[in-house]
Structures are given as structure tokens and as C-alpha cells.
PDB file of N, CA, C and O in Angstrom:
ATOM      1  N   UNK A   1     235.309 137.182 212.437  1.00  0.00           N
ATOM      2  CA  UNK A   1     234.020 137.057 211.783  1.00  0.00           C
ATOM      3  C   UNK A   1     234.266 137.006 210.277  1.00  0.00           C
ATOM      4  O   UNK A   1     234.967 137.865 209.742  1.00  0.00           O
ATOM      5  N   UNK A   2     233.640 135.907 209.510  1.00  0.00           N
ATOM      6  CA  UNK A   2     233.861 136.156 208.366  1.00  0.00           C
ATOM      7  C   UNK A   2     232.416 136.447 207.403  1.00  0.00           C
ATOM      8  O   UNK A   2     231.228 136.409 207.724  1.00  0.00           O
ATOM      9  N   UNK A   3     232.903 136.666 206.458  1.00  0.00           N
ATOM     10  CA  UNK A   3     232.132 137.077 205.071  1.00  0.00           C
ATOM     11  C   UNK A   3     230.234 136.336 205.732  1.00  0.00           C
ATOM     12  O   UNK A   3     229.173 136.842 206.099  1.00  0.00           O
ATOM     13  N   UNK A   4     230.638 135.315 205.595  1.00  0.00           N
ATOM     14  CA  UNK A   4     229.165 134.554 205.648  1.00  0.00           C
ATOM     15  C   UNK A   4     228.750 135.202 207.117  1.00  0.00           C
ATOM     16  O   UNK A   4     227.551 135.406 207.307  1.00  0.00           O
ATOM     17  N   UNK A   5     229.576 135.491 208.027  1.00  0.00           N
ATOM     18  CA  UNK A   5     228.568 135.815 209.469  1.00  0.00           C
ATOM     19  C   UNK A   5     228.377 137.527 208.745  1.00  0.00           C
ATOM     20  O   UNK A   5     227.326 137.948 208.261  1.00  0.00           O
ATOM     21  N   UNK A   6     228.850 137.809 208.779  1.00  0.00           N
ATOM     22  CA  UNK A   6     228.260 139.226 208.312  1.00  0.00           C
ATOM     23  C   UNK A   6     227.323 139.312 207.378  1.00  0.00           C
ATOM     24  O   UNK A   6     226.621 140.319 207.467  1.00  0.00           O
ATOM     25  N   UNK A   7     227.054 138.484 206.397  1.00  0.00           N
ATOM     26  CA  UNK A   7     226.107 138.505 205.658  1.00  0.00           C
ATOM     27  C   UNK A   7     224.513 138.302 206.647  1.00  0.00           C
ATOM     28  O   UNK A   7     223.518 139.025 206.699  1.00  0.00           O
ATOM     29  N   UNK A   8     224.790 137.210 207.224  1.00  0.00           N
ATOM     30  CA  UNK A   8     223.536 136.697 208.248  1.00  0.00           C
ATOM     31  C   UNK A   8     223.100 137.698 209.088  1.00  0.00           C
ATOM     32  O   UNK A   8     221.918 137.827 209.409  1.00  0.00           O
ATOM     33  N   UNK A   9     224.364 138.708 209.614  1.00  0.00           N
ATOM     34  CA  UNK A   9     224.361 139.548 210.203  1.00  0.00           C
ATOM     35  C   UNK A   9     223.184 140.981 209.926  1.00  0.00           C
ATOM     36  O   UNK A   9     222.297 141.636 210.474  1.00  0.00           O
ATOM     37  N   UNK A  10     224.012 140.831 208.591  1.00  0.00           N
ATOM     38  CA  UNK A  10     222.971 141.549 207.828  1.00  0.00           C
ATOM     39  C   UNK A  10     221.613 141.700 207.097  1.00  0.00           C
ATOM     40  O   UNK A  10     220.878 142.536 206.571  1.00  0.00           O
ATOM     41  N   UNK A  11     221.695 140.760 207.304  1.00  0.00           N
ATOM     42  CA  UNK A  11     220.710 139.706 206.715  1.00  0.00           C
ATOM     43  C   UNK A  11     219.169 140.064 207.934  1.00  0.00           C
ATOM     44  O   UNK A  11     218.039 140.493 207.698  1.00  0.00           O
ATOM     45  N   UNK A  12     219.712 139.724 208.956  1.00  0.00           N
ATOM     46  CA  UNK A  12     218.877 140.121 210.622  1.00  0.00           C
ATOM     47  C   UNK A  12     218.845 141.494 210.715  1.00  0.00           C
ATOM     48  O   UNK A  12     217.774 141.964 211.100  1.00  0.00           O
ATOM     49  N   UNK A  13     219.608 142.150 210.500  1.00  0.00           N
ATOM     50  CA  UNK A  13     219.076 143.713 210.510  1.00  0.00           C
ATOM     51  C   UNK A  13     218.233 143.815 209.165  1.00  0.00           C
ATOM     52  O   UNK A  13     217.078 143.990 209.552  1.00  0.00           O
ATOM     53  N   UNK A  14     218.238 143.803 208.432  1.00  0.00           N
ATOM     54  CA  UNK A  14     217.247 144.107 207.336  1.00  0.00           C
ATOM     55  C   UNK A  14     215.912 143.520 207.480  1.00  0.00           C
ATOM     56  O   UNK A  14     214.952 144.167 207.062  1.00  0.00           O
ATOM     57  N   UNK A  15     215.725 142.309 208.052  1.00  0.00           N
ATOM     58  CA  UNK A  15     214.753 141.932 208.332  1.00  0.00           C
ATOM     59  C   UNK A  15     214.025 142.405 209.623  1.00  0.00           C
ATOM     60  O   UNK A  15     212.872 142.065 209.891  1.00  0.00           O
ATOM     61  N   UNK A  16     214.778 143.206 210.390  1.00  0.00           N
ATOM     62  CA  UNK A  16     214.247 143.420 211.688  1.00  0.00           C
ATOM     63  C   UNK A  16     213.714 144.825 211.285  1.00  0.00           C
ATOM     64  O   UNK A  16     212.568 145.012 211.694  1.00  0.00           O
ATOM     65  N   UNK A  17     214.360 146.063 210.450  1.00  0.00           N
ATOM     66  CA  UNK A  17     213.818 147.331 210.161  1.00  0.00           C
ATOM     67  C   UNK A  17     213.427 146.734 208.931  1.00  0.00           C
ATOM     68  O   UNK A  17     213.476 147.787 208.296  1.00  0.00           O
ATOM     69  N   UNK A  18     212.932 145.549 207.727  1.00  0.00           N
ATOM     70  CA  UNK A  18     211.653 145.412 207.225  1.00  0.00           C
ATOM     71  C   UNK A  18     210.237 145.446 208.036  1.00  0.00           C
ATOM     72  O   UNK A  18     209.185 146.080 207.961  1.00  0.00           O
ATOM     73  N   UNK A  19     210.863 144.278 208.963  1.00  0.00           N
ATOM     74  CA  UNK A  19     209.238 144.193 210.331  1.00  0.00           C
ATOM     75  C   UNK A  19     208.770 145.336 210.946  1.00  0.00           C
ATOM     76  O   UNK A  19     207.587 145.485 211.252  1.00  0.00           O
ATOM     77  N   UNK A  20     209.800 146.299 211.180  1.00  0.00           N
ATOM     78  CA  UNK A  20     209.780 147.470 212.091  1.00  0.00           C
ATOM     79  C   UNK A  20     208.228 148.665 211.336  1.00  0.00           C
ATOM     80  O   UNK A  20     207.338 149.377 211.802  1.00  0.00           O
ATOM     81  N   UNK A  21     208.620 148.325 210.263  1.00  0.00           N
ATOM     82  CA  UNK A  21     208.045 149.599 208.968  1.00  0.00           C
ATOM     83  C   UNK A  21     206.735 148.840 208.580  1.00  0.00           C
ATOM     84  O   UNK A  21     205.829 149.581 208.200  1.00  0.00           O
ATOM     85  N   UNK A  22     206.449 147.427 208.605  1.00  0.00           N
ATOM     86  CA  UNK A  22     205.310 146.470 208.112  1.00  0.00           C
ATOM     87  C   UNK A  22     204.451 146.700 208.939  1.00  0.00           C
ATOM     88  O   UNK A  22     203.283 146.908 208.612  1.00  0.00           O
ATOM     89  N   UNK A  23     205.018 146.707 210.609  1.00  0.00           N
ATOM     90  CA  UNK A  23     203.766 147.325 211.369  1.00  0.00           C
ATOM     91  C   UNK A  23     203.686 148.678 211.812  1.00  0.00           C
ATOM     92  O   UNK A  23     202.742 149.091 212.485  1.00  0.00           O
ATOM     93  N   UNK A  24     204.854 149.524 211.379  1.00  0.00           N
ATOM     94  CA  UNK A  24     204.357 150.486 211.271  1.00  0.00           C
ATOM     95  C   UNK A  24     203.323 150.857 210.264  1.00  0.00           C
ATOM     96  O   UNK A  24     202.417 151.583 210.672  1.00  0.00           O
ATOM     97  N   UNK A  25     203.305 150.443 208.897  1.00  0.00           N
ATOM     98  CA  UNK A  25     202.665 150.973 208.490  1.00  0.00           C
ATOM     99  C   UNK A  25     200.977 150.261 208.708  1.00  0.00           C
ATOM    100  O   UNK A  25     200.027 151.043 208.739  1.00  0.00           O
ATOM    101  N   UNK A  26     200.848 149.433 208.784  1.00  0.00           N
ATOM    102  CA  UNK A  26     199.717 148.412 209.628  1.00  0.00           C
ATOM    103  C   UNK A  26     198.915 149.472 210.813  1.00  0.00           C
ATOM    104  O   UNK A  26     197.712 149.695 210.953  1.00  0.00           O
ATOM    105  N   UNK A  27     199.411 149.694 211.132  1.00  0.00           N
ATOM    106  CA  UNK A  27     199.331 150.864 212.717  1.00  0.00           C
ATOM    107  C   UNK A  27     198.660 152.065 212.238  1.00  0.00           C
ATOM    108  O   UNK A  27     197.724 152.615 212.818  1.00  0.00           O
ATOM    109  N   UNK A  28     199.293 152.506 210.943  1.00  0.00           N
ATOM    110  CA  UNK A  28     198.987 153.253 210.488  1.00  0.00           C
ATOM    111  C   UNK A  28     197.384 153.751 209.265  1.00  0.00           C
ATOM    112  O   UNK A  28     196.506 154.606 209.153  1.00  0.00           O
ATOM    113  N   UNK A  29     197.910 152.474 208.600  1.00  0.00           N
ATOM    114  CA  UNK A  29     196.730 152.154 208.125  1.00  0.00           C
ATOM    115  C   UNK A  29     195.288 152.284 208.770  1.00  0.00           C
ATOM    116  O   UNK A  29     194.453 153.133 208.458  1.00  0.00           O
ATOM    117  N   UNK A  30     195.089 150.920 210.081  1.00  0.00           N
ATOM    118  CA  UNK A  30     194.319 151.035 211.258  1.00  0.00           C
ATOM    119  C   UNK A  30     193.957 152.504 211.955  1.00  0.00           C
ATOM    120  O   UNK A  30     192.855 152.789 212.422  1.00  0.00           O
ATOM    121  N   UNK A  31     195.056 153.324 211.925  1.00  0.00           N
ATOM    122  CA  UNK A  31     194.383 154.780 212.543  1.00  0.00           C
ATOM    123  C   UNK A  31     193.827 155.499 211.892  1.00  0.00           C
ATOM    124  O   UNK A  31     193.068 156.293 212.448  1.00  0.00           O
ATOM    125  N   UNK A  32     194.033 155.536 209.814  1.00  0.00           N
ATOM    126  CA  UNK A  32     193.438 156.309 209.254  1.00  0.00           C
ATOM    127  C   UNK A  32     192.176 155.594 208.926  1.00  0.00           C
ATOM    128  O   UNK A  32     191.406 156.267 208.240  1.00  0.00           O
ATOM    129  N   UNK A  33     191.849 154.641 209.179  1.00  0.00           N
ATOM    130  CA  UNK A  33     190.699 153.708 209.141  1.00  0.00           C
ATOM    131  C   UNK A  33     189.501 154.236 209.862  1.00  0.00           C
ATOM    132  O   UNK A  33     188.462 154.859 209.645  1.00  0.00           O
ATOM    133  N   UNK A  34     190.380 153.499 211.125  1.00  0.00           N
ATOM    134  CA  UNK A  34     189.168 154.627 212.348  1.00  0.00           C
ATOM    135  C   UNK A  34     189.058 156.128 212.438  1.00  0.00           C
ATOM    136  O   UNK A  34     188.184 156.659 213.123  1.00  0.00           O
ATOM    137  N   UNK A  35     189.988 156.842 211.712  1.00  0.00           N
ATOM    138  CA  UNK A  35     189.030 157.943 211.907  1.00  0.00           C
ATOM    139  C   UNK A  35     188.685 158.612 210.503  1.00  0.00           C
ATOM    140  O   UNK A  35     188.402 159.804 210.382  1.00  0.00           O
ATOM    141  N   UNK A  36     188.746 157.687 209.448  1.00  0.00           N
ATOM    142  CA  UNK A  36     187.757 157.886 208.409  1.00  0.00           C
ATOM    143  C   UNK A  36     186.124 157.811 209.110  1.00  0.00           C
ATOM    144  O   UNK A  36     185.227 158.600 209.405  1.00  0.00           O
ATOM    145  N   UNK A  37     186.431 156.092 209.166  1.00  0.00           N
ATOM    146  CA  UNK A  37     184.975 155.802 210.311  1.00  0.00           C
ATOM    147  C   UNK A  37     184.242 156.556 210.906  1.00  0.00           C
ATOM    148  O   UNK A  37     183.021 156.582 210.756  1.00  0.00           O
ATOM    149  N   UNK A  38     185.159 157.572 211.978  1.00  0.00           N
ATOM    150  CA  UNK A  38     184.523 158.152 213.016  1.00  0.00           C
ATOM    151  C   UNK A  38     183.974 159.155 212.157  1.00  0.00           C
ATOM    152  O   UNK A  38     182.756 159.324 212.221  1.00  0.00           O
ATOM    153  N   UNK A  39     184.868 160.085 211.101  1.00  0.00           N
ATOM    154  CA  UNK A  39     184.225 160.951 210.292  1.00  0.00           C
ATOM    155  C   UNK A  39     182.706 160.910 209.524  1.00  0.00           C
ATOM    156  O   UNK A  39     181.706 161.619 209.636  1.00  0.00           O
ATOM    157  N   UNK A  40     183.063 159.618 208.612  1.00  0.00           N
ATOM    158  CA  UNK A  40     182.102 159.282 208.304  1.00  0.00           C
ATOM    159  C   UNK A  40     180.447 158.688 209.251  1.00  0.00           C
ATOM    160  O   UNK A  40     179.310 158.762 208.785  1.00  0.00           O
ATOM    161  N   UNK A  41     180.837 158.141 210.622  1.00  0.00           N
ATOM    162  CA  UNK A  41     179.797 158.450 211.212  1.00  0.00           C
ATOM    163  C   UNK A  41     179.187 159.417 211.662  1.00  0.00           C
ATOM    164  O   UNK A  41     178.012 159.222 211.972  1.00  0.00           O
ATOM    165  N   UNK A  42     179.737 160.705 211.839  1.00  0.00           N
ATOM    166  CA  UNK A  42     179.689 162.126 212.110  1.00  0.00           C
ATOM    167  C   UNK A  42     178.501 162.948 211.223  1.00  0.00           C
ATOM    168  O   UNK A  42     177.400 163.463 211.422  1.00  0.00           O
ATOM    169  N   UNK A  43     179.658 162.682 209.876  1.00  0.00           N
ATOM    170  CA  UNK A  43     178.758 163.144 208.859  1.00  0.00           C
ATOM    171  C   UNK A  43     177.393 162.428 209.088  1.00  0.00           C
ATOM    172  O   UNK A  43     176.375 163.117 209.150  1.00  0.00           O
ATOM    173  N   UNK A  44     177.325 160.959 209.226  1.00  0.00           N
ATOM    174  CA  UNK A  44     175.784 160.599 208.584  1.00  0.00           C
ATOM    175  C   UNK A  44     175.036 161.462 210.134  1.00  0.00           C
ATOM    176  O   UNK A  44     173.901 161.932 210.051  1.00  0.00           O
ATOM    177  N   UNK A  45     175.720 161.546 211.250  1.00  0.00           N
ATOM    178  CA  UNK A  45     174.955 161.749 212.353  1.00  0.00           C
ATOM    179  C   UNK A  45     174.144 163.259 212.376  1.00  0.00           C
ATOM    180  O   UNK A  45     173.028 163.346 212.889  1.00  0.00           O
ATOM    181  N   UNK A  46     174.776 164.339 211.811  1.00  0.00           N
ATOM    182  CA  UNK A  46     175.054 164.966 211.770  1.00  0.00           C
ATOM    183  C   UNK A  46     173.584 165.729 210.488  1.00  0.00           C
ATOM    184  O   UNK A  46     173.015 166.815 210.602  1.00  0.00           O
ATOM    185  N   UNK A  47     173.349 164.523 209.264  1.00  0.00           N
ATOM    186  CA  UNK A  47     172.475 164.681 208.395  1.00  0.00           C
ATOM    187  C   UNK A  47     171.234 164.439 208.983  1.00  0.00           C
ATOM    188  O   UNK A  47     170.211 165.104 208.817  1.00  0.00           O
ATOM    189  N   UNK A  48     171.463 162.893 210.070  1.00  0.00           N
ATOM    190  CA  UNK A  48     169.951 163.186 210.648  1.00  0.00           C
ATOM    191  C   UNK A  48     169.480 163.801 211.703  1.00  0.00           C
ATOM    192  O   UNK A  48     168.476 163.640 212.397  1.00  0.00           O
ATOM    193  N   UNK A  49     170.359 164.530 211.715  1.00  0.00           N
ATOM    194  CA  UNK A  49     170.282 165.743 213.109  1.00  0.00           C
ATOM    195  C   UNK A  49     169.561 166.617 212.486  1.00  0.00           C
ATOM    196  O   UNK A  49     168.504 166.959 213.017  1.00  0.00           O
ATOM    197  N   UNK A  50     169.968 167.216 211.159  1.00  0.00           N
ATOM    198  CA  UNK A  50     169.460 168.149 210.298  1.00  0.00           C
ATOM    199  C   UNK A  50     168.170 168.164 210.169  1.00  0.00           C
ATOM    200  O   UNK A  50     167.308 168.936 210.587  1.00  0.00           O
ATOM    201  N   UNK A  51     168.117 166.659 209.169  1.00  0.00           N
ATOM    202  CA  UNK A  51     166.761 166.044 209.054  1.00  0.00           C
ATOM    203  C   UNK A  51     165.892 165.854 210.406  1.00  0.00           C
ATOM    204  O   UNK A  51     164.791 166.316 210.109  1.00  0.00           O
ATOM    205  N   UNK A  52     165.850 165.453 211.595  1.00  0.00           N
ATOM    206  CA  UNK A  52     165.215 165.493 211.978  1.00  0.00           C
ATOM    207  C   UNK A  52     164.780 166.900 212.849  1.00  0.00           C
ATOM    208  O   UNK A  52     163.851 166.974 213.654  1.00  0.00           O
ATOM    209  N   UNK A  53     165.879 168.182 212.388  1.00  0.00           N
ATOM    210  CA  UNK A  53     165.206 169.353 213.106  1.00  0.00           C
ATOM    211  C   UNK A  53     163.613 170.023 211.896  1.00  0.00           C
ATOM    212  O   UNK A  53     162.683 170.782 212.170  1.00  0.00           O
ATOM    213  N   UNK A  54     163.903 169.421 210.837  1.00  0.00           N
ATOM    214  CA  UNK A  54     163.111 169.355 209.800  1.00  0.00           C
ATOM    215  C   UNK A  54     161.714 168.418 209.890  1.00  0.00           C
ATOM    216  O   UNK A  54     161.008 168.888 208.997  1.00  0.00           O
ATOM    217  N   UNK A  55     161.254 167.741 210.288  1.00  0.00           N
ATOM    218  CA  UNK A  55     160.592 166.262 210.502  1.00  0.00           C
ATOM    219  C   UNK A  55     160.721 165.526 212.037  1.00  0.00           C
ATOM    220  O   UNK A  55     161.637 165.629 212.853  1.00  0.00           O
ATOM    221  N   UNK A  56     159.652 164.864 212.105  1.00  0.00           N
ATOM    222  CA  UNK A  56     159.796 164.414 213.351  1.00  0.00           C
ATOM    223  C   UNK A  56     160.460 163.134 212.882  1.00  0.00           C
ATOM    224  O   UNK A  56     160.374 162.788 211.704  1.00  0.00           O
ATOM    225  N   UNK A  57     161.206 162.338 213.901  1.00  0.00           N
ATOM    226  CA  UNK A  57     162.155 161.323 213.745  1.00  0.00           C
ATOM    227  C   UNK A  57     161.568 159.903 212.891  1.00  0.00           C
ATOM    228  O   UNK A  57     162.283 159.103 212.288  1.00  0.00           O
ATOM    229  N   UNK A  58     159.783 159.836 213.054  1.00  0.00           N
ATOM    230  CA  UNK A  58     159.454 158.510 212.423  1.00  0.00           C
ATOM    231  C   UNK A  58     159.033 159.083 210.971  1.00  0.00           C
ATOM    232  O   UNK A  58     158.433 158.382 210.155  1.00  0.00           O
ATOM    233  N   UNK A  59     159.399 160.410 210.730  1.00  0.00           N
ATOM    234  CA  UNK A  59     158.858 160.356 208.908  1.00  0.00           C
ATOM    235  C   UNK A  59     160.177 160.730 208.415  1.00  0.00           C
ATOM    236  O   UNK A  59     160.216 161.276 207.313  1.00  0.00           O
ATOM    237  N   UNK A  60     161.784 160.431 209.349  1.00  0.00           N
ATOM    238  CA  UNK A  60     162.682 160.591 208.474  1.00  0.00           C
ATOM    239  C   UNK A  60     162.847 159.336 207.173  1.00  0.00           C
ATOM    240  O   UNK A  60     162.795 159.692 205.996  1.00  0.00           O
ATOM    241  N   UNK A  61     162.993 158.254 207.450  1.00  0.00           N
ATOM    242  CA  UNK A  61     163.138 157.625 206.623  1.00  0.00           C
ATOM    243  C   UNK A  61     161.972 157.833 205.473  1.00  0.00           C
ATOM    244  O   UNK A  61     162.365 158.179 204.359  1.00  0.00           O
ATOM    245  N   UNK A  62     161.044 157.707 205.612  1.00  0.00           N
ATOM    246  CA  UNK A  62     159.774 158.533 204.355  1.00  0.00           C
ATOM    247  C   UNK A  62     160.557 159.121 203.648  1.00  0.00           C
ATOM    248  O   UNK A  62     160.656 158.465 202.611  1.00  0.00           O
ATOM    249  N   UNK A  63     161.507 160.449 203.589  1.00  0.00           N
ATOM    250  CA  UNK A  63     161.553 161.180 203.172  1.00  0.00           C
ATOM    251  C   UNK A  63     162.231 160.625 201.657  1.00  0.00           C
ATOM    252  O   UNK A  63     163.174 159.834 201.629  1.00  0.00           O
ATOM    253  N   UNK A  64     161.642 161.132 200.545  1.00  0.00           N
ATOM    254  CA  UNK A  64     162.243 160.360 199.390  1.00  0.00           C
ATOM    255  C   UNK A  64     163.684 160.885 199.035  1.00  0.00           C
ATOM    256  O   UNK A  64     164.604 160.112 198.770  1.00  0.00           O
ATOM    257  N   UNK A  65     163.833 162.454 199.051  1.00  0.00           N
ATOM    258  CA  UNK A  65     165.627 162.282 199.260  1.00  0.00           C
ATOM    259  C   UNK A  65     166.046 162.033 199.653  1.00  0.00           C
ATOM    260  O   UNK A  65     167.171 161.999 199.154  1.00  0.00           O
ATOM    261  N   UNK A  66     165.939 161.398 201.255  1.00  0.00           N
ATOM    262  CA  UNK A  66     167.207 160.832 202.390  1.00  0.00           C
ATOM    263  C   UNK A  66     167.908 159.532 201.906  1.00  0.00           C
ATOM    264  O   UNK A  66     169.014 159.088 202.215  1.00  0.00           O
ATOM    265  N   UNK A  67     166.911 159.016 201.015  1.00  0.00           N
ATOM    266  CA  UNK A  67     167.140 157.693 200.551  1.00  0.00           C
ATOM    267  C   UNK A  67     168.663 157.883 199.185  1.00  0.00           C
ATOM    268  O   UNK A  67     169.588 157.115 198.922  1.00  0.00           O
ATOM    269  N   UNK A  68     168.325 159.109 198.674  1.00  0.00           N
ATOM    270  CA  UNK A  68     169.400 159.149 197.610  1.00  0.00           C
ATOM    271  C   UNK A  68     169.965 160.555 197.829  1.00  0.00           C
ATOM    272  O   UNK A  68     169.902 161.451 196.987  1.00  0.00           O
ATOM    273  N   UNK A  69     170.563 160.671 199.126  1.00  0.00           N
ATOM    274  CA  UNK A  69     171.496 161.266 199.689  1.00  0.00           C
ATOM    275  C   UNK A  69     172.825 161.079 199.536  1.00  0.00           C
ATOM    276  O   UNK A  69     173.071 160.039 200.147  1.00  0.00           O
ATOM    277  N   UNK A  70     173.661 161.434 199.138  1.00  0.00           N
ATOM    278  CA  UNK A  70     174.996 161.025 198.558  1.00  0.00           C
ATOM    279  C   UNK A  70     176.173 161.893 198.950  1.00  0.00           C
ATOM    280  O   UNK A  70     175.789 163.004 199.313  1.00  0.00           O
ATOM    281  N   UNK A  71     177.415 161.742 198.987  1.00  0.00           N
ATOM    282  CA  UNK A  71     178.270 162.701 199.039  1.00  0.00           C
ATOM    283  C   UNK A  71     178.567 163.789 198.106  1.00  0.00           C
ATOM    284  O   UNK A  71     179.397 164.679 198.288  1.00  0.00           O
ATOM    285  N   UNK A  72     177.306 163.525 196.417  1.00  0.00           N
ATOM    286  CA  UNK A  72     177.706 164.905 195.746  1.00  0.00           C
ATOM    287  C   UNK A  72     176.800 166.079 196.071  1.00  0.00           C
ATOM    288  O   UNK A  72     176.783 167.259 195.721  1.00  0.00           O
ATOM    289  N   UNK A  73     176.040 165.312 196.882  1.00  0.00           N
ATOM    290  CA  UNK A  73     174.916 166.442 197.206  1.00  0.00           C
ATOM    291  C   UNK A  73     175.465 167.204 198.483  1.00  0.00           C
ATOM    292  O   UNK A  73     174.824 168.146 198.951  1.00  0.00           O
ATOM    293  N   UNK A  74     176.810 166.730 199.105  1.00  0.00           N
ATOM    294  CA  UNK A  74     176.801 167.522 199.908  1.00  0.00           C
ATOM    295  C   UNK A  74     178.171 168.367 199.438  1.00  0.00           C
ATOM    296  O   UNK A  74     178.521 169.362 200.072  1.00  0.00           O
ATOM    297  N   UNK A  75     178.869 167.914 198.345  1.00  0.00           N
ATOM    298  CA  UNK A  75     180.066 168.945 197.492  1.00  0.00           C
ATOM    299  C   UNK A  75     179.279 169.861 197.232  1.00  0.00           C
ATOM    300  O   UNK A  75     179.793 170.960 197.442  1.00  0.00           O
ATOM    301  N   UNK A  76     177.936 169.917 196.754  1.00  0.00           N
ATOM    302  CA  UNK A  76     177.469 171.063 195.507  1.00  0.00           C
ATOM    303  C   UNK A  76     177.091 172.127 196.617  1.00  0.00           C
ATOM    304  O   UNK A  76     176.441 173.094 196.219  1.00  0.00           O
ATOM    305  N   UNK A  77     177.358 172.078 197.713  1.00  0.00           N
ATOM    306  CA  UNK A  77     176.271 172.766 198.558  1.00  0.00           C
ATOM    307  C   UNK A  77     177.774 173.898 199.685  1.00  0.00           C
ATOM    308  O   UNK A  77     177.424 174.677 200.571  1.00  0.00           O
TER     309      UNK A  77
END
């Protein structure tokens, strides 16, 4: 084997643990995705659960804070 096959050689392993790590991290990405998502649907589910033990379900949206409900309002608390 000379110089040039080992290079190619090498050449294919580097490219095979580049691909290996591209979808790993892809994979990865995608899982902290969905369960940001799921979190974040939680939370909102979770506010109109609140809200509606407060109000019956057709005067939640009425309500003029629900509308400017935010995530600092729920740090300060």
C-alpha cells in the first residue's frame, strides 16, 4: 500500500466519523426541539387550566391580561 492509498484511506475514515457526529448532532438537535415544544405546550396548557379554574372557558380569551401574558410574568412570580 502506498502513500496515496493511505491517504484515501484516510481520507474515508474521516469522512465517515465527520457523517457519524453531523447526524448525531441533527438527532440531537431534533430531541431538544421536541421537548422544548412539549414543555412549552405544557406551560401554555397549564396557564389555561389556571385561567379557566378562574373564569368560565368562553370569557378566557376576554381577559385583558391573558393577551399580554409573557414569560416575565411568570419569572417574577
Amino acid at each position: 500500500m502506498d502513500s496515496n492509498d493511505i491517504q484515501k484511506s484516510d481520507n474515508a475514515f474521516y469522512a465517515e466519523i465527520h457523517e457519524l457526529l453531523r447526524i448525531s448532532r441533527n438527532v440531537a438537535y431534533q430531541t431538544v426541539n421536541t421537548v422544548m415544544i412539549n414543555t412549552y405546550w405544557q406551560i401554555g396548557k397549564r396557564i389555561v387550566e389556571q385561567e379557566q379554574g378562574r373564569k368560565k372557558p368562553c370569557q378566557l380569551w376576554r381577559l385583558p391580561h391573558y393577551k399580554s401574558f409573557t414569560l416575565s410574568v411568570i419569572h417574577t412570580r
